[in-house]
KEKE-3310 file (N, C-alpha, C; in steps of 0.2 Angstrom, whole numbers, plus 5000, padded with zeros to 4 digits):
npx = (5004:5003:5005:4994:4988:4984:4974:4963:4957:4943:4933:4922:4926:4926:4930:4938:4939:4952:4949:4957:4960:4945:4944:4952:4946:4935:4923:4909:4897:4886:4894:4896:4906:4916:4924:4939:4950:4962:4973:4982:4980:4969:4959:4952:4938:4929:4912:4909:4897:4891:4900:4900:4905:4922:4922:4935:4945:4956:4959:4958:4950:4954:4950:4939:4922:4909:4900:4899:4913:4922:4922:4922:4936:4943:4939:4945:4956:4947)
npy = (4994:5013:5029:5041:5050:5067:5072:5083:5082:5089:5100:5094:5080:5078:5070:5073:5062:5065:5068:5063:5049:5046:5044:5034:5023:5021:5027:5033:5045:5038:5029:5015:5017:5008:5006:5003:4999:5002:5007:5014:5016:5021:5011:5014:5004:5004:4996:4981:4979:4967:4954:4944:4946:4946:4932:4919:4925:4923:4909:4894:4886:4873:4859:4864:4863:4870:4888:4892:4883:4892:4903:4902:4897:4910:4918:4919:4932:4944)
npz = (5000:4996:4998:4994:4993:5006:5019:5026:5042:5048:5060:5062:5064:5050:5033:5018:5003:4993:4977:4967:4971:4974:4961:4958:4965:4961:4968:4972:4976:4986:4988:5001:5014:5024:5039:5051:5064:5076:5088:5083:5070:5054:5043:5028:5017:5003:5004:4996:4986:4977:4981:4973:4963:4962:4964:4963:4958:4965:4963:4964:4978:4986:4998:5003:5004:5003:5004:5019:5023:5018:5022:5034:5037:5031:5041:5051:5045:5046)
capx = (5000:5007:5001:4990:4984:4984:4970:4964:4951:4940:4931:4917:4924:4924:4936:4936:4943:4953:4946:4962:4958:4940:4943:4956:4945:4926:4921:4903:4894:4882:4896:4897:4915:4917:4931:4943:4953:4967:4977:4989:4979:4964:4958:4944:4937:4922:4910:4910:4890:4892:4904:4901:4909:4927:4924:4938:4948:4963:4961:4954:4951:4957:4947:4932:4917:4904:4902:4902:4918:4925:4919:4925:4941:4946:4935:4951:4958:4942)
capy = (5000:5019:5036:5042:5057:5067:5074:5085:5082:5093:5101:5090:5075:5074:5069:5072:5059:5069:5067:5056:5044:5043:5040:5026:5017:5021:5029:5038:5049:5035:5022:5015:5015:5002:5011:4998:5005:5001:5014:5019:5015:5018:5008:5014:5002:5005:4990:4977:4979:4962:4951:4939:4948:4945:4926:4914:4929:4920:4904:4887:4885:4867:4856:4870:4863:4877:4894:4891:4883:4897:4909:4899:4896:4917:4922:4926:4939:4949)
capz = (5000:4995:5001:4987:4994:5011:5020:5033:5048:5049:5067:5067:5061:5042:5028:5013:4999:4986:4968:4962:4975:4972:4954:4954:4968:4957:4974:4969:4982:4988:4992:5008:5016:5028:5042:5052:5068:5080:5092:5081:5063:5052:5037:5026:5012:4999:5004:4988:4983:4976:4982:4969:4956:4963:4966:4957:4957:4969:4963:4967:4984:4990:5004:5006:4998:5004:5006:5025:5026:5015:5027:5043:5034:5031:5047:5056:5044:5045)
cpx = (5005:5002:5000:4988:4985:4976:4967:4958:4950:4936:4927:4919:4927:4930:4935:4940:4946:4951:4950:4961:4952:4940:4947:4950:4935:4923:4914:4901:4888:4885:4896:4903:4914:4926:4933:4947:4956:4970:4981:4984:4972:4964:4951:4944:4931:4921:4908:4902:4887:4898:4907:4906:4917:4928:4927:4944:4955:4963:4957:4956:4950:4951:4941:4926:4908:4906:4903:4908:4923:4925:4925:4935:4945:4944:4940:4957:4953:4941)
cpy = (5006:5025:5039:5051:5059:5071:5077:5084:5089:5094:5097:5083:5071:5073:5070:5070:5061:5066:5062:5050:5040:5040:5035:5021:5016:5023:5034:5040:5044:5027:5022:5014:5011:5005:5005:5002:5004:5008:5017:5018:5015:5017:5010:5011:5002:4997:4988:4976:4969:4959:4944:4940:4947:4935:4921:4919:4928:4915:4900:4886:4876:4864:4861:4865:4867:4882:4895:4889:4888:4901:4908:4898:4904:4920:4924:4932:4945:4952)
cpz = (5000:4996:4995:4988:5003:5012:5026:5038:5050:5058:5066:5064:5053:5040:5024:5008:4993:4983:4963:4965:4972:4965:4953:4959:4964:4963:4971:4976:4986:4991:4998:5009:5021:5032:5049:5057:5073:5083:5087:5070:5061:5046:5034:5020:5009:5002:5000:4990:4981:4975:4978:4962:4954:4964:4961:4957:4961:4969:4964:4972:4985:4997:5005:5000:5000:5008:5013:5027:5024:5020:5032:5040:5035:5037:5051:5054:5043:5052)
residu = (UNK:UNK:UNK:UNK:UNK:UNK:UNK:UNK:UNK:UNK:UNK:UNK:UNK:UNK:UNK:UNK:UNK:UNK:UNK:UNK:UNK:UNK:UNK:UNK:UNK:UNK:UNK:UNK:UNK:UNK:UNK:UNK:UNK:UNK:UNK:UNK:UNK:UNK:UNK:UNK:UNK:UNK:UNK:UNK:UNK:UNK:UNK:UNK:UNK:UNK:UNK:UNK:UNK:UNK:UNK:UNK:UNK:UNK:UNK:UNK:UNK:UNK:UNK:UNK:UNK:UNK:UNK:UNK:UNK:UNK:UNK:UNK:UNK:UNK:UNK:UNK:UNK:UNK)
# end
């Protein structure tokens, strides 16, 4: 990951995502971010509307044969 942009917090809170950003990630005024957050870090990511559109997209997953144990399987890096 690389610093694309910087940005200033505003008094009540807000941020606003420069226009280079928004356009490499397709960021439209209606997305939802989905924001992530440890002491020292935070992570915001657009929430994928449909999820299906990435699936296959890292492969053939091995010994999983439903989407529950896919789930159960990644559930510790989420």
């Amino acid at each position: 990951m690389s610093l694309i942009a910087e940005a200033q917090l505003q008094e009540r809170g807000q941020v606003t995502i420069p226009a280079k950003l928004r356009k490499l990630l397709g960021l439209k005024s209606d997305t939802t971010l989905l924001l992530y957050g440890s002491e020292k870090e935070i992570i915001i990511r657009p929430k994928i509307k449909n999820p299906l559109q990435f699936a296959g997209m890292l492969g053939k997953e091995t010994g999983v044969r439903t989407v529950e144990e896919l789930l159960l399987k990644y559930k510790r890096f989420s």
